[in-house]
HTML snippet that shows the backbone in 3Dmol.js (N, CA, C, O; Angstrom):
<script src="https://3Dmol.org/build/3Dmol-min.js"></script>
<div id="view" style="width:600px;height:400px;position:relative"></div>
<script>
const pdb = `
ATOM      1  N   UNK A   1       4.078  -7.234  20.137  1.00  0.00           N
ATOM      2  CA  UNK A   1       4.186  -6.188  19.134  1.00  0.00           C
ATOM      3  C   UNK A   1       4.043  -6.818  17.754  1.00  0.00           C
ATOM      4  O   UNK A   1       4.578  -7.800  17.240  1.00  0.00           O
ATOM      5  N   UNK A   2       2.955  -5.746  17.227  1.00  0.00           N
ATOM      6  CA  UNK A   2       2.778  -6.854  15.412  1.00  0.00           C
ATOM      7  C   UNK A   2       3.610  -5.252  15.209  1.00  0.00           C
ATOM      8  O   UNK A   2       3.688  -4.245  15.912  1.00  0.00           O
ATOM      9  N   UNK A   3       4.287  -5.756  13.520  1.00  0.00           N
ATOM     10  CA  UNK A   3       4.685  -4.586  13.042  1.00  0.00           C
ATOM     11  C   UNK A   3       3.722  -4.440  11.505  1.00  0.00           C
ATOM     12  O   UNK A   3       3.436  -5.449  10.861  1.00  0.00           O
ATOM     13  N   UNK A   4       3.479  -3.641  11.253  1.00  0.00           N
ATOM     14  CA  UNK A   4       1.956  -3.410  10.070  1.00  0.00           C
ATOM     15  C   UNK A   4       2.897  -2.823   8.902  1.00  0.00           C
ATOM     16  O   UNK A   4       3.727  -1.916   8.847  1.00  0.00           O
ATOM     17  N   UNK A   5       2.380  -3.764   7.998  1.00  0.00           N
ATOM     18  CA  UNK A   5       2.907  -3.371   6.461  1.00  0.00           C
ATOM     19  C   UNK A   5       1.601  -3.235   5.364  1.00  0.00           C
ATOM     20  O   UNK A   5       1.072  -4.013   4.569  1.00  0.00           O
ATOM     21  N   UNK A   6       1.415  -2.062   5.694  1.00  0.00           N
ATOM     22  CA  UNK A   6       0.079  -1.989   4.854  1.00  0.00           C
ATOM     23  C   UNK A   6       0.408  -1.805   3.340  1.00  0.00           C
ATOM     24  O   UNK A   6       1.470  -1.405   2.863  1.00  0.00           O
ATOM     25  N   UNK A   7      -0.707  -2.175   2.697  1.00  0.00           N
ATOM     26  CA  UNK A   7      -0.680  -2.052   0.808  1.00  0.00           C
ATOM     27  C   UNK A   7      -1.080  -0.714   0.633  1.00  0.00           C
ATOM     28  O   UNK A   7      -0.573   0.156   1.340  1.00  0.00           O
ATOM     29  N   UNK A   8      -2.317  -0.307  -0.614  1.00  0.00           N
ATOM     30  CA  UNK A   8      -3.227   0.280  -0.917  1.00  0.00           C
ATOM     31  C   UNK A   8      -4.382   0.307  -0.106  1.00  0.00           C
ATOM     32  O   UNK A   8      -5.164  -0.608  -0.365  1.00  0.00           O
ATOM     33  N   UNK A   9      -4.680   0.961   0.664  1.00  0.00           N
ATOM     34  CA  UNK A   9      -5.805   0.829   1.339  1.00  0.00           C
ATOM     35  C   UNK A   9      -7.154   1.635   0.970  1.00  0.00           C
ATOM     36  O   UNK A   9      -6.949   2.838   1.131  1.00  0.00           O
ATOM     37  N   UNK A  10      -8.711   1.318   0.447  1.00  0.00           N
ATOM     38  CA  UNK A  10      -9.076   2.492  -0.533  1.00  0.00           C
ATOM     39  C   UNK A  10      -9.662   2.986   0.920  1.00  0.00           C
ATOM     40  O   UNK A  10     -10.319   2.337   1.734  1.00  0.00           O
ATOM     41  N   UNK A  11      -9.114   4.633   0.991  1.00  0.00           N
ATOM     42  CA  UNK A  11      -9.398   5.152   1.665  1.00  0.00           C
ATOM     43  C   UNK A  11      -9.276   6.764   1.024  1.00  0.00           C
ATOM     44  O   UNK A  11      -8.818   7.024  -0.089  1.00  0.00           O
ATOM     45  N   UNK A  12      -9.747   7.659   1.911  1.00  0.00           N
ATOM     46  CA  UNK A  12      -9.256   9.571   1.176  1.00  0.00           C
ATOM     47  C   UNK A  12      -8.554   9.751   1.504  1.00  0.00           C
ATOM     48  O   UNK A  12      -8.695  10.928   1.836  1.00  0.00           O
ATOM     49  N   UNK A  13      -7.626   9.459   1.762  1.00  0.00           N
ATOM     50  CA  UNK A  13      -6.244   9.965   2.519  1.00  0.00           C
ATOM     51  C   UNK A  13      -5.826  10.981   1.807  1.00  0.00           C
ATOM     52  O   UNK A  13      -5.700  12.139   2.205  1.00  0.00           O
ATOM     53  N   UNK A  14      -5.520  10.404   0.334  1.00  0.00           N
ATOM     54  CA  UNK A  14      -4.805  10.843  -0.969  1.00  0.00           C
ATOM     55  C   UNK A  14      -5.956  12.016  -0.870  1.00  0.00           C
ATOM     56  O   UNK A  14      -5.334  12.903  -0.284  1.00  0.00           O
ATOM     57  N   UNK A  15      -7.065  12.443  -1.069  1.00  0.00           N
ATOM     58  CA  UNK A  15      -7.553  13.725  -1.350  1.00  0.00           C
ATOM     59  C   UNK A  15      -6.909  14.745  -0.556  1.00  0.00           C
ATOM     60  O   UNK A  15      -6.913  15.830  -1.138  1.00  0.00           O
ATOM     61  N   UNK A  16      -6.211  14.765   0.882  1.00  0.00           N
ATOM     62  CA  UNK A  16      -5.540  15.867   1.676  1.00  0.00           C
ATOM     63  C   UNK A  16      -4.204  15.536   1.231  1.00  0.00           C
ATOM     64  O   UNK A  16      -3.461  15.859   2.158  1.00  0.00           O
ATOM     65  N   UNK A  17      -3.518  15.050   0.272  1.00  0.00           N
ATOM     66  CA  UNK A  17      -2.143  15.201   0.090  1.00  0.00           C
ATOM     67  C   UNK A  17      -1.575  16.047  -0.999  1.00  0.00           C
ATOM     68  O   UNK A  17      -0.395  16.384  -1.084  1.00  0.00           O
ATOM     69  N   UNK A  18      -2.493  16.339  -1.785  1.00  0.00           N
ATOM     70  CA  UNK A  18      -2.399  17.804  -2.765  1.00  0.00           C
ATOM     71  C   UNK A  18      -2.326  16.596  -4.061  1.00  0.00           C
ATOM     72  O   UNK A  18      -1.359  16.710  -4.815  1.00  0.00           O
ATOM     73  N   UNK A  19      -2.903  15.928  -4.224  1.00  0.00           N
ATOM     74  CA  UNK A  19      -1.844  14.681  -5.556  1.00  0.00           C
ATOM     75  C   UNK A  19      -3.095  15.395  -6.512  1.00  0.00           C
ATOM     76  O   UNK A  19      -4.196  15.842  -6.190  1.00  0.00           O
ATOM     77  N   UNK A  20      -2.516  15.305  -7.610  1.00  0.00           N
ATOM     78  CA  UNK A  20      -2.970  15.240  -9.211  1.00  0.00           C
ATOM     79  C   UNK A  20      -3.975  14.695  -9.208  1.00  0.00           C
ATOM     80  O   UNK A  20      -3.870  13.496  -8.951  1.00  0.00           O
ATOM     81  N   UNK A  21      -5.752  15.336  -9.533  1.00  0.00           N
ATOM     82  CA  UNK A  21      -6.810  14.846  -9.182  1.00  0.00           C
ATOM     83  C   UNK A  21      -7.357  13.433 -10.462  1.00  0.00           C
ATOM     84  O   UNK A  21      -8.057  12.420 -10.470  1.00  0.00           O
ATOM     85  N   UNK A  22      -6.185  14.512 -11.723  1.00  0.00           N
ATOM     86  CA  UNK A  22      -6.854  13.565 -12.473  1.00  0.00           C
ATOM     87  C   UNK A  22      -6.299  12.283 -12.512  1.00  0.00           C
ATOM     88  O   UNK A  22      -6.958  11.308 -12.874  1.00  0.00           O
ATOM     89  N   UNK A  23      -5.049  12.216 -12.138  1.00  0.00           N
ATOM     90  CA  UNK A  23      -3.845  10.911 -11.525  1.00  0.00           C
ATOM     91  C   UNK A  23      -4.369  10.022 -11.159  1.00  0.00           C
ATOM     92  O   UNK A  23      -4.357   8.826 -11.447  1.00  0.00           O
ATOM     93  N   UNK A  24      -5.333  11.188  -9.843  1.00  0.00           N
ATOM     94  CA  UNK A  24      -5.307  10.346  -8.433  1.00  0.00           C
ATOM     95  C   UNK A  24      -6.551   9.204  -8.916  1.00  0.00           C
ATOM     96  O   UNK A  24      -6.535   8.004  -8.641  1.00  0.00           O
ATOM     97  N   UNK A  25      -7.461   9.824  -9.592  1.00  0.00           N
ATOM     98  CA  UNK A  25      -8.549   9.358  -9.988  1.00  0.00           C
ATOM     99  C   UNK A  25      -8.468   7.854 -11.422  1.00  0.00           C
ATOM    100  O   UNK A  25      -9.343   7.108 -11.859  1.00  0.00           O
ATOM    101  N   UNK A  26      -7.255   7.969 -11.675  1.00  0.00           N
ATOM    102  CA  UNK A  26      -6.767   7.093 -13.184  1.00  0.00           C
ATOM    103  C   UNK A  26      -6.249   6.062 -12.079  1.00  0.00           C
ATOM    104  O   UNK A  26      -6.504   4.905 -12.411  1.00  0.00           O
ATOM    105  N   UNK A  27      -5.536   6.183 -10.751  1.00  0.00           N
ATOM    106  CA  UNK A  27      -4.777   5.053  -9.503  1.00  0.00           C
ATOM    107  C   UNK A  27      -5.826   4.534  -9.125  1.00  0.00           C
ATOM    108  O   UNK A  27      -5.853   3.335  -8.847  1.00  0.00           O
ATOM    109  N   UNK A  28      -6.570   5.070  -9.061  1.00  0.00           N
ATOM    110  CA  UNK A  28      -8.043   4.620  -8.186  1.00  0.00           C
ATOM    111  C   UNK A  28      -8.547   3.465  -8.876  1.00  0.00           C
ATOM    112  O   UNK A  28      -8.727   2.350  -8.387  1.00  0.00           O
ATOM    113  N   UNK A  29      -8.822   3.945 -10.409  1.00  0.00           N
ATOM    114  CA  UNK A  29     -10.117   3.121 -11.006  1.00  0.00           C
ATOM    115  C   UNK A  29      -9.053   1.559 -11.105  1.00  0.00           C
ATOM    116  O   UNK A  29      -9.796   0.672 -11.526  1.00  0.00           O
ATOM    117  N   UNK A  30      -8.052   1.164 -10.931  1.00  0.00           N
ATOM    118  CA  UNK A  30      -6.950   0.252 -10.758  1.00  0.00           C
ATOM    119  C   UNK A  30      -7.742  -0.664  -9.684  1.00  0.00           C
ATOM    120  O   UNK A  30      -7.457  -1.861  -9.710  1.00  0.00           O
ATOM    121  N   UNK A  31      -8.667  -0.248  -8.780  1.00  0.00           N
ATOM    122  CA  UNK A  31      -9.340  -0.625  -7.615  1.00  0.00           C
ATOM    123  C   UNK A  31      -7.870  -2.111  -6.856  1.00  0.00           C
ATOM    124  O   UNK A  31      -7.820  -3.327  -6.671  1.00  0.00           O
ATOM    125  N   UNK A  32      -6.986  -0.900  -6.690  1.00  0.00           N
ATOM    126  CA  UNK A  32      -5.794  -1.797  -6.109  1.00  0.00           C
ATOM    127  C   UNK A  32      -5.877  -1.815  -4.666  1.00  0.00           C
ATOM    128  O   UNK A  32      -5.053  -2.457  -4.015  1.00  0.00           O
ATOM    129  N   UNK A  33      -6.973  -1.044  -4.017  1.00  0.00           N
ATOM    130  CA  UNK A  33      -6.631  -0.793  -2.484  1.00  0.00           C
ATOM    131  C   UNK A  33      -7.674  -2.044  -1.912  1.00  0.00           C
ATOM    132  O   UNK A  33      -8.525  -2.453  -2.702  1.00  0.00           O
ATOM    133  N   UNK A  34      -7.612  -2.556  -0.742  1.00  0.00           N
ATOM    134  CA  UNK A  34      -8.724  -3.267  -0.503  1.00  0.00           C
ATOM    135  C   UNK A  34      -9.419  -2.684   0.862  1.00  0.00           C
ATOM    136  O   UNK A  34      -8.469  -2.095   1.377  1.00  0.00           O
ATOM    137  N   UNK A  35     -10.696  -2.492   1.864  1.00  0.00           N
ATOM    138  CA  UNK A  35     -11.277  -2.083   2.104  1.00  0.00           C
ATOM    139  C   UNK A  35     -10.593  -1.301   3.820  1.00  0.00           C
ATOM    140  O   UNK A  35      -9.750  -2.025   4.350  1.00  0.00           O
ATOM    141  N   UNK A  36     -10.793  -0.486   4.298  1.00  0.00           N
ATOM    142  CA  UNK A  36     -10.696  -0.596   5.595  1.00  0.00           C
ATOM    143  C   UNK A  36     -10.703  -1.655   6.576  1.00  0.00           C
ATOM    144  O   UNK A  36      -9.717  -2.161   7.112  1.00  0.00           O
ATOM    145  N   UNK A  37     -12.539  -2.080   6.844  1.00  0.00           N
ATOM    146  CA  UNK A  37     -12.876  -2.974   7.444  1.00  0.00           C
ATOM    147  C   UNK A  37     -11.509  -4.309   7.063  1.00  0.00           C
ATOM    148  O   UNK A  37     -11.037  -5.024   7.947  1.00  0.00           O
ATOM    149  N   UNK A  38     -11.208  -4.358   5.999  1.00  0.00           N
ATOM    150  CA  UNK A  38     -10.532  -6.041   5.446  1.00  0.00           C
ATOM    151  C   UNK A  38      -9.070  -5.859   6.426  1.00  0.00           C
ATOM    152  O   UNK A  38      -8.681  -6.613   7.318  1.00  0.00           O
ATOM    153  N   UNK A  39      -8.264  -4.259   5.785  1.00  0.00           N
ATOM    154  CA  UNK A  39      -7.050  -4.027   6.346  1.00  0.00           C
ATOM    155  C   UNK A  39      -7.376  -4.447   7.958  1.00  0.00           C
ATOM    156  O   UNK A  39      -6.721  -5.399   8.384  1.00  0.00           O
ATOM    157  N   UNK A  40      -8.343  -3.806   8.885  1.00  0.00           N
ATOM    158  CA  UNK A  40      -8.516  -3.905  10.067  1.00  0.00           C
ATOM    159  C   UNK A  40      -8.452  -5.348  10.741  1.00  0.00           C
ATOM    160  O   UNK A  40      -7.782  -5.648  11.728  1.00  0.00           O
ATOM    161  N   UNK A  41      -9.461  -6.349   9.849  1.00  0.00           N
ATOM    162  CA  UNK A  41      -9.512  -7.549  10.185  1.00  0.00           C
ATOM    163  C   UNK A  41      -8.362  -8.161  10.065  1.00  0.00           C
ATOM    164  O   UNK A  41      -8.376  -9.094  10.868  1.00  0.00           O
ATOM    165  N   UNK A  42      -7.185  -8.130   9.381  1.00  0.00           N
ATOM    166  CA  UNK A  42      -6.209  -8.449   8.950  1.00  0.00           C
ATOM    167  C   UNK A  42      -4.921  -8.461  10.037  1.00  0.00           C
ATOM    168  O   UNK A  42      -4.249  -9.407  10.448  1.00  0.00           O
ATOM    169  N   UNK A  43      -4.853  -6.917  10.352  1.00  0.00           N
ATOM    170  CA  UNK A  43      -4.204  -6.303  11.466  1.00  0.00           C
ATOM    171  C   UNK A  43      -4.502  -7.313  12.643  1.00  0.00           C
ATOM    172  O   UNK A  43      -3.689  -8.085  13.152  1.00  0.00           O
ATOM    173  N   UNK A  44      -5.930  -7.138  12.998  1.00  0.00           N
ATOM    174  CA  UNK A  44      -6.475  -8.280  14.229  1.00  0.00           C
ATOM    175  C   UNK A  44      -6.035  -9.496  14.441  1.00  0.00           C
ATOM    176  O   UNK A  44      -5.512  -9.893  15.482  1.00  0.00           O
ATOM    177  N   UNK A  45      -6.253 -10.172  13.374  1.00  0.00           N
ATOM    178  CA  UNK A  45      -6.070 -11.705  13.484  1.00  0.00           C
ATOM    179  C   UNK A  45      -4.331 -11.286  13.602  1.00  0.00           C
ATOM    180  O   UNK A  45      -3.820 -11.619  14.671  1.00  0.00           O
ATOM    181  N   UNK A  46      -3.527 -10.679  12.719  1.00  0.00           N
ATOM    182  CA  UNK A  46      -2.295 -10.704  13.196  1.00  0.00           C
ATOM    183  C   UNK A  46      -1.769 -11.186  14.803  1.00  0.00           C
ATOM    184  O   UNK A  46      -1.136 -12.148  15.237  1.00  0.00           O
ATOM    185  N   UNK A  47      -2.478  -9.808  15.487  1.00  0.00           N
ATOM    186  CA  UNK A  47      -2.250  -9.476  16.755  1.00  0.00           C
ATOM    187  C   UNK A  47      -2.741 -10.451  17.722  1.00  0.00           C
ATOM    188  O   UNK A  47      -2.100 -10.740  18.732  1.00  0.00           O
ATOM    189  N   UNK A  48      -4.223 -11.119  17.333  1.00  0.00           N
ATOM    190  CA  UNK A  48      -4.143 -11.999  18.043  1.00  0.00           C
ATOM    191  C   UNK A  48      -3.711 -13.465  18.388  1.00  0.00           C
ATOM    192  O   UNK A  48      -3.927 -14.299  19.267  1.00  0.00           O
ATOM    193  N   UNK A  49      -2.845 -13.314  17.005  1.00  0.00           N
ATOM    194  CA  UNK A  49      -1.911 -14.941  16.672  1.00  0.00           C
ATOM    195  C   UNK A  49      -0.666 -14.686  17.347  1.00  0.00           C
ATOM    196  O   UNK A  49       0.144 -15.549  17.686  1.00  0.00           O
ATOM    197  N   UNK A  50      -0.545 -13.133  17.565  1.00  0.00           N
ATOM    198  CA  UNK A  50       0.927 -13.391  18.082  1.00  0.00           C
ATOM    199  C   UNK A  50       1.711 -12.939  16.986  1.00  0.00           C
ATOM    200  O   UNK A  50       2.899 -13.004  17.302  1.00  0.00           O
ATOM    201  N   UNK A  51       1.537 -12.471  15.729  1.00  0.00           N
ATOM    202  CA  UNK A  51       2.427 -12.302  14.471  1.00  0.00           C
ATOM    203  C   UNK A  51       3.402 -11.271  14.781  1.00  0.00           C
ATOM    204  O   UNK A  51       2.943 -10.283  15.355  1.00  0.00           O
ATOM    205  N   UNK A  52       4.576 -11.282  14.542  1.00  0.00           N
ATOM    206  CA  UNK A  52       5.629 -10.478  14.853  1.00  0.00           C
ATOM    207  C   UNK A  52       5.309  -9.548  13.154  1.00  0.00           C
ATOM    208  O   UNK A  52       5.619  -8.360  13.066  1.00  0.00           O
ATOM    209  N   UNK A  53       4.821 -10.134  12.223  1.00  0.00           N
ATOM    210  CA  UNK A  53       4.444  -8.769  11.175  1.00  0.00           C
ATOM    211  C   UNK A  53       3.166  -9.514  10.155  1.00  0.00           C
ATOM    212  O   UNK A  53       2.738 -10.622   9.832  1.00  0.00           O
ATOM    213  N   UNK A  54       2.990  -8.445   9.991  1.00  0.00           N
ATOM    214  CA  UNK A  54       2.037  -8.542   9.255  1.00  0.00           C
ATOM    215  C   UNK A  54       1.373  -7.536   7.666  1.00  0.00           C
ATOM    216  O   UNK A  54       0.782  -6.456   7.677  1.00  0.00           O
ATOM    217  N   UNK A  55       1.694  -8.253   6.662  1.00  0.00           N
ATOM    218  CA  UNK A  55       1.548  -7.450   5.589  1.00  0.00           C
ATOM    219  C   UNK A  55       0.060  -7.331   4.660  1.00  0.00           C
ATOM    220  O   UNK A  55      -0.373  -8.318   4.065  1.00  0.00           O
ATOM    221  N   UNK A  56      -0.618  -6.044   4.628  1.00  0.00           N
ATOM    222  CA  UNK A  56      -1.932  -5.941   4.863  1.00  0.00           C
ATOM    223  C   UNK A  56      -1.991  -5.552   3.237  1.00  0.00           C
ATOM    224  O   UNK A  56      -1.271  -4.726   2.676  1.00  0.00           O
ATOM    225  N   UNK A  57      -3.154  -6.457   2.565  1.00  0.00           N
ATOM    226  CA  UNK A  57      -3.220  -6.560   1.194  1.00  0.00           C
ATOM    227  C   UNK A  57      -2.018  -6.917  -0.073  1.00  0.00           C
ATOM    228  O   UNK A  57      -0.875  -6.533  -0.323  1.00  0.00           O
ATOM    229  N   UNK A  58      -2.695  -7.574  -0.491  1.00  0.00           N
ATOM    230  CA  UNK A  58      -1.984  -8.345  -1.821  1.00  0.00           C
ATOM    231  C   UNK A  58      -0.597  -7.572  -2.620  1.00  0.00           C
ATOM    232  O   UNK A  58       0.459  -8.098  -2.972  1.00  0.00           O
ATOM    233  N   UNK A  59      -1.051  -6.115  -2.750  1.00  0.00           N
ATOM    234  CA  UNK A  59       0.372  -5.811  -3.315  1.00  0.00           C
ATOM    235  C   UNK A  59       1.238  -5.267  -2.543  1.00  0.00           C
ATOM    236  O   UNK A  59       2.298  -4.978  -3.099  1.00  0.00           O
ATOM    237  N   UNK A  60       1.106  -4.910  -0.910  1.00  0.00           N
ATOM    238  CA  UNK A  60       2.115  -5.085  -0.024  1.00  0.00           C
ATOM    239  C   UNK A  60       3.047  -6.454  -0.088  1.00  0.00           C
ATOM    240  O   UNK A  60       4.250  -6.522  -0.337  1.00  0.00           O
ATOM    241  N   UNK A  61       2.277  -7.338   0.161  1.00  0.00           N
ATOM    242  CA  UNK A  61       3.024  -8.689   0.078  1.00  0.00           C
ATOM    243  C   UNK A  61       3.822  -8.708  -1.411  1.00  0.00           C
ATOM    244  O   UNK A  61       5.036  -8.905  -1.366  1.00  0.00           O
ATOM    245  N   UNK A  62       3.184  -8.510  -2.732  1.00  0.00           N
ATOM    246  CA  UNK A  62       4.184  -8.428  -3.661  1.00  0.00           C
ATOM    247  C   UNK A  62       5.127  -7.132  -3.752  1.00  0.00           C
ATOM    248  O   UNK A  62       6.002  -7.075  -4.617  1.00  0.00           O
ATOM    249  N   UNK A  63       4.962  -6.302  -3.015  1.00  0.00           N
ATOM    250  CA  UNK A  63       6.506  -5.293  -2.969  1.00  0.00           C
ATOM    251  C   UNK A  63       7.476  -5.549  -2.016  1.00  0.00           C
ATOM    252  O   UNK A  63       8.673  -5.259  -2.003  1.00  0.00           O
ATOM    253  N   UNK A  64       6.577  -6.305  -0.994  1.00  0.00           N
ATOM    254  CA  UNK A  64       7.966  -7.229  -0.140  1.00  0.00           C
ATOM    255  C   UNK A  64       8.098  -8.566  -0.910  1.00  0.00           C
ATOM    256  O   UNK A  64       8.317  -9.320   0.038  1.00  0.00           O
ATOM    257  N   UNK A  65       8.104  -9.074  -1.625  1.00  0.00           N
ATOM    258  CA  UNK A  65       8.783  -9.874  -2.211  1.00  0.00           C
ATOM    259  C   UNK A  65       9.591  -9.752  -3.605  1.00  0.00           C
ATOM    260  O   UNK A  65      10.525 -10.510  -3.867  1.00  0.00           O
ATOM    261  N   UNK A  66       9.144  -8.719  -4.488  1.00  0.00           N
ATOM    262  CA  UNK A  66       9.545  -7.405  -5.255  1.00  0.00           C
ATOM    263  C   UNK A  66      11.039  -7.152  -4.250  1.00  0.00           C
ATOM    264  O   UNK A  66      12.057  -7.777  -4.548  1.00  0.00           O
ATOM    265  N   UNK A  67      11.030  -6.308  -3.215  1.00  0.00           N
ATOM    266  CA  UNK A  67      11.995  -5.718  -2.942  1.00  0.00           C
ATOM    267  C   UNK A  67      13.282  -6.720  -1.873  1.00  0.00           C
ATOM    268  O   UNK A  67      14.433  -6.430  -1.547  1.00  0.00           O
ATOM    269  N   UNK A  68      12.742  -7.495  -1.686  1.00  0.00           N
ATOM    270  CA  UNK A  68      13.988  -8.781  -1.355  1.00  0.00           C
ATOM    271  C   UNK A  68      14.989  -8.937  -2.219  1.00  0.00           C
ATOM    272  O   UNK A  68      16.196  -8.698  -2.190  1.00  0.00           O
ATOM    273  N   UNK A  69      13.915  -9.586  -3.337  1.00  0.00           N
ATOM    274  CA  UNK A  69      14.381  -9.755  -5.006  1.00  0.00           C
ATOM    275  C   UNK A  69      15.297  -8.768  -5.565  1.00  0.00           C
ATOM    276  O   UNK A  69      16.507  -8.680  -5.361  1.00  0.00           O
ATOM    277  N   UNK A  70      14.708  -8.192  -6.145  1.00  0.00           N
ATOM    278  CA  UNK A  70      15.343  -7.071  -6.582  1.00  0.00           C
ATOM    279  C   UNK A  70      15.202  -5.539  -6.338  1.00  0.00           C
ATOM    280  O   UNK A  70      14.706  -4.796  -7.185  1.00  0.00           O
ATOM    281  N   UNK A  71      15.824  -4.962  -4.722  1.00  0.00           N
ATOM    282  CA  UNK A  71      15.764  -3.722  -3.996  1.00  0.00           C
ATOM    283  C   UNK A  71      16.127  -2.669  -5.161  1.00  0.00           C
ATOM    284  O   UNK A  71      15.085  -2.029  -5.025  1.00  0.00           O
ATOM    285  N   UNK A  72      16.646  -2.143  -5.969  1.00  0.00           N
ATOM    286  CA  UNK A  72      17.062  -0.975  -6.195  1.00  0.00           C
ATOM    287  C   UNK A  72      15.900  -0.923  -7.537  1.00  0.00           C
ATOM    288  O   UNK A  72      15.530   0.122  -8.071  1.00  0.00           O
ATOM    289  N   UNK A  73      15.651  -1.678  -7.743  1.00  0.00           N
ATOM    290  CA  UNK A  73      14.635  -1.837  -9.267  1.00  0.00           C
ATOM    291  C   UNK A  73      12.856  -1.679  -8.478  1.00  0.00           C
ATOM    292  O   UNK A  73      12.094  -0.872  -9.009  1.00  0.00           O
ATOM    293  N   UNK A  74      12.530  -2.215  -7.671  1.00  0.00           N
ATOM    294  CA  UNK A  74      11.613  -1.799  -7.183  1.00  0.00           C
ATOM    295  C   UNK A  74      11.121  -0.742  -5.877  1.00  0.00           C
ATOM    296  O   UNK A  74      10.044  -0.669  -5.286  1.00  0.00           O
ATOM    297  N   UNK A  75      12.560   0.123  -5.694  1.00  0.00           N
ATOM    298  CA  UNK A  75      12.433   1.450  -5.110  1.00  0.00           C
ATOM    299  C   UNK A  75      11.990   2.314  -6.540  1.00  0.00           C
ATOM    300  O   UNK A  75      10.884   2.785  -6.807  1.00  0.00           O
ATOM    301  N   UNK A  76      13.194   2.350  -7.322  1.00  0.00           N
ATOM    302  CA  UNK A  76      12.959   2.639  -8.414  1.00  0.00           C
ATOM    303  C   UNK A  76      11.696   2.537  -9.476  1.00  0.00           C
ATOM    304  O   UNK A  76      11.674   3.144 -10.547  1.00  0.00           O
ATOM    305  N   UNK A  77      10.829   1.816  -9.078  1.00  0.00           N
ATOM    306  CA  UNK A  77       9.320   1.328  -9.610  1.00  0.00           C
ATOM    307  C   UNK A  77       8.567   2.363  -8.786  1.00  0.00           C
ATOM    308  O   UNK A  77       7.736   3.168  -9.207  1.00  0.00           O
ATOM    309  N   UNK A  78       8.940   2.225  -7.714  1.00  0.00           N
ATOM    310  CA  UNK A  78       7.385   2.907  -6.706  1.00  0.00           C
ATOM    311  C   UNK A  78       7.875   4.492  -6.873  1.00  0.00           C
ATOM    312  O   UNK A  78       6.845   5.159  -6.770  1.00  0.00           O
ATOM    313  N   UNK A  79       8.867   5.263  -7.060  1.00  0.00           N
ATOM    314  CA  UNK A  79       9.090   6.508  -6.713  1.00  0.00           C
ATOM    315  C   UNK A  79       8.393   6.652  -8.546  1.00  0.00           C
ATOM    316  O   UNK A  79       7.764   7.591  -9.032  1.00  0.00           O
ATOM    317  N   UNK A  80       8.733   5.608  -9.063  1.00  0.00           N
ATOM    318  CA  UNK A  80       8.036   6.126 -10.488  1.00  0.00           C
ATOM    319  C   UNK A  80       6.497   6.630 -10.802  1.00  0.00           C
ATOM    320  O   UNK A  80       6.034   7.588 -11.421  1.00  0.00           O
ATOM    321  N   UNK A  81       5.781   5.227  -9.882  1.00  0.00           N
ATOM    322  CA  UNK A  81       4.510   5.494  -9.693  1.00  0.00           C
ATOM    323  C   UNK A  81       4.071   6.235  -9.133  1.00  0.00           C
ATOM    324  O   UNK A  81       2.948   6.588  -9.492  1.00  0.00           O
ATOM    325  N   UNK A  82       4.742   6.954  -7.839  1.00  0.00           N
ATOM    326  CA  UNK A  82       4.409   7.875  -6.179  1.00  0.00           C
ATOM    327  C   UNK A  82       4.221   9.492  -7.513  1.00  0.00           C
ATOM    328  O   UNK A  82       3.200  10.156  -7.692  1.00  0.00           O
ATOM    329  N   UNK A  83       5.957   9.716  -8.388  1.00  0.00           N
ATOM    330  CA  UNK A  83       5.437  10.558  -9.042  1.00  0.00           C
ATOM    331  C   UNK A  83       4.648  10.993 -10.091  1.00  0.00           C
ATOM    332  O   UNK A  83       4.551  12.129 -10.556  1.00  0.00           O
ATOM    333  N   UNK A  84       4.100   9.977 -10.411  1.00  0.00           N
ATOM    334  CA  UNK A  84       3.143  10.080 -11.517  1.00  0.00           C
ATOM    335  C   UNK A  84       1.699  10.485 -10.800  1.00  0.00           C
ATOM    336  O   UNK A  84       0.751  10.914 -11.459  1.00  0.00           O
ATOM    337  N   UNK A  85       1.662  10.290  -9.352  1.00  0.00           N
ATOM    338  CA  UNK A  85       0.474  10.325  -9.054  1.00  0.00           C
ATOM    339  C   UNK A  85       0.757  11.856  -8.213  1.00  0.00           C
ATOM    340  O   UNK A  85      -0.091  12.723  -8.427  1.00  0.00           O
ATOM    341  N   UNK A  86       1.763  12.165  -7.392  1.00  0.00           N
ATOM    342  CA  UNK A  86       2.156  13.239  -6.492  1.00  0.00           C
ATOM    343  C   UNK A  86       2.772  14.278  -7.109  1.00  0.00           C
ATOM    344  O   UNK A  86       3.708  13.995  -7.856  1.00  0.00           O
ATOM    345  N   UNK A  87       2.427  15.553  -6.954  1.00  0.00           N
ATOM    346  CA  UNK A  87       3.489  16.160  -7.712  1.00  0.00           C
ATOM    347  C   UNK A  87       4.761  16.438  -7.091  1.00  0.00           C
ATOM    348  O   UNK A  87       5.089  15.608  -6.243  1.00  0.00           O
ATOM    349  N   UNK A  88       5.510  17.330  -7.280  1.00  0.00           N
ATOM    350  CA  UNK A  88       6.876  17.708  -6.878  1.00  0.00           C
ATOM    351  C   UNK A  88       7.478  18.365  -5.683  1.00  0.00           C
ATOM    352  O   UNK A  88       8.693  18.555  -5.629  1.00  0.00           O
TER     353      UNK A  88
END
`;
const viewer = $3Dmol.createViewer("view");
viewer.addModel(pdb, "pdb");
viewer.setStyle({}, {cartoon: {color: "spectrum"}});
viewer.zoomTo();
viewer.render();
</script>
């Protein structure tokens, strides 16, 4: 069993979640997500090393190390960002 900690992944997901187009579109140009294909390859090699987890793109890995650090300040970060981009 790998357990998957995915980042930003650029994908449409966000177009079926009702979010703020012009938001969604200002998160985007950030080009913070990295590709399908990359997340996929990522996942793989996990699974086939045997990885008990695996954290998929760069700012996954810095919000798990973000939230070790300092948990209540970087919940507090992401619900900031989630609503700036989601509405209510």
């Amino acid at each position: 069993v790998t357990v998957v900690f995915p980042g930003a992944i650029d994908t449409d997901i966000a177009k079926n979640s009702h979010a703020n187009d012009e938001r969604l579109q200002k998160f985007r140009s950030f080009k913070l997500g990295i590709t399908p294909v990359a997340a996929a390859t990522q996942i793989l090699r996990a699974v086939e090393k045997e990885r008990l987890h695996v954290y998929v793109g760069t700012d996954s890995k810095a919000l798990s190390f973000l939230f070790r650090q300092f948990p209540n300040s970087t919940i507090g970060l992401m619900g900031k960002v989630m609503g700036a981009v989601f509405p209510d």
